[in-house]
C-alpha positions in Angstrom: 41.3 5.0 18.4 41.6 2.6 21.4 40.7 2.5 24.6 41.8 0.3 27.6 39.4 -0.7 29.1 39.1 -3.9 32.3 37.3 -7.3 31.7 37.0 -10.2 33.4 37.7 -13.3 31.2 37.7 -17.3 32.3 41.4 -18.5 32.8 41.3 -21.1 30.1 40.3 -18.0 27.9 43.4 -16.3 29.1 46.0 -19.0 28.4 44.5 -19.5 25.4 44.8 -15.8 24.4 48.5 -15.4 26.2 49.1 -18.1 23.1 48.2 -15.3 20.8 51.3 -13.1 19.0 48.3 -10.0 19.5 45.1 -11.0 21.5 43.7 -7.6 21.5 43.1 -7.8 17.8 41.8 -10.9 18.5 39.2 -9.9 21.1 38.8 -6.6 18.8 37.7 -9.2 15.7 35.2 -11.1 18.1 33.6 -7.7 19.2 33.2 -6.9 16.0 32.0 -10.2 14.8 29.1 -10.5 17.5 27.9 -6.6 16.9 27.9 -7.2 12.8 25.5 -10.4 13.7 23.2 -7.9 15.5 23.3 -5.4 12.9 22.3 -8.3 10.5 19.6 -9.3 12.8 18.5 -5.2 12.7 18.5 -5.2 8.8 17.0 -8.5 8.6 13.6 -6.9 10.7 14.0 -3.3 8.8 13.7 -5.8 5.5 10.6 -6.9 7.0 8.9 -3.9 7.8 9.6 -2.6 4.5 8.3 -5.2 3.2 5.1 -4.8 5.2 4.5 -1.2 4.6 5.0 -2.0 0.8 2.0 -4.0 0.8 0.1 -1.7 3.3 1.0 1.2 0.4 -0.1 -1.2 -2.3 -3.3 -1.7 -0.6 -3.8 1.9 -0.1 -3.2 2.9 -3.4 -5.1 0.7 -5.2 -8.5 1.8 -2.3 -7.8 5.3 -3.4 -8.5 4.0 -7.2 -11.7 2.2 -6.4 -12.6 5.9 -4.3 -11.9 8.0 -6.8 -13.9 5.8 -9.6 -17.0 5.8 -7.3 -16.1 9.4 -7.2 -15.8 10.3 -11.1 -19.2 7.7 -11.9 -21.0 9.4 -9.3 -20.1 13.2 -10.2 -21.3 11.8 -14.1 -24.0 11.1 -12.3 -24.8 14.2 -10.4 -24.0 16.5 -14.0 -26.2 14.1 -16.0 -29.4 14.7 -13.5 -28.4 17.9 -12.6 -30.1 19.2 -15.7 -34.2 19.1 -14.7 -34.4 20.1 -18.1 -34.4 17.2 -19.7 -37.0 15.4 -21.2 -37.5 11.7 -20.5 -35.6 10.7 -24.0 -32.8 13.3 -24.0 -32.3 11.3 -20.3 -32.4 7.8 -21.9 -29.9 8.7 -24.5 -27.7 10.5 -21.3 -27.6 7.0 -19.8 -27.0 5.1 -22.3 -24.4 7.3 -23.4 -22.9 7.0 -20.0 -23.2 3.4 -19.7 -21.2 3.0 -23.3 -18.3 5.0 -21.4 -18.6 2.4 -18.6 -18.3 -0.2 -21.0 -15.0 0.6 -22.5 -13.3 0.7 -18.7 -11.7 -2.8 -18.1 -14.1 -4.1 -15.9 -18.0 -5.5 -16.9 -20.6 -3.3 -15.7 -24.1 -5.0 -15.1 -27.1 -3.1 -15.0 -30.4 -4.3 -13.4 -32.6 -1.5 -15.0 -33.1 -0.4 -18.2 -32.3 3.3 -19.5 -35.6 3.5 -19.5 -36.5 2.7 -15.4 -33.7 4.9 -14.6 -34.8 7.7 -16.5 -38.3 7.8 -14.9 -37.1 6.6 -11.1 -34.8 10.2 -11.5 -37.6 12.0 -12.6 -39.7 11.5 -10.3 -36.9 12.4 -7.7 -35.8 8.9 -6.8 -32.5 8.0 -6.7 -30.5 5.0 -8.0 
């Protein structure tokens, strides 16, 4: 649908379109033209924040793994010494048992204590 609508237009613009067999298609194609640059220009920035939030998400994800592993080791943690039970061995076997499970993860655990020192810090009610 068209409109008429009034604009005002230098005169060597004018006797240059008067040239024209149809210079409202042409002005029509030149409208166009310089509102599909802008809409590039909008895509272009929408491309970018994308982008951004992409990495923002990848970032995010990948601190909610690194949570929910401190999570998981200390919950082992907390159901290994929840049991007051256990004698001082039945404890050095629970960590060492624990520590071969850390092992097989893809990333090298280092411990500064023996089995042993942890074992007797948690029984006497320290904590590591």
């Amino acid at each position: 649908m068209k409109a008429i609508i009034t604009i005002s237009l230098d005169t060597e613009l004018i006797k240059k379109l008067k040239g024209e067999s149809n210079y409202s298609d042409v002005i029509n194609e030149q409208m166009k033209g310089y509102y599909d640059v802008k809409l590039i220009d909008n895509l272009e920035i929408l491309n970018e924040k994308l982008v951004e939030i992409k990495q923002n998400l990848k970032f995010s994800r990948k601190k909610k793994r690194v949570i929910e592993e401190s999570i998981t080791k200390i919950e082992k943690k907390h159901k290994l010494f929840k049991k007051k039970l256990l004698s001082r061995s039945k404890m050095i076997n629970e960590i060492e048992k624990r520590r071969a499970l850390e092992k097989n993860s893809h990333r090298r655990t280092e411990y500064f204590i023996t089995p042993a020192q942890e074992a007797d810090i948690l029984l006497k009610g320290g904590k590591i």
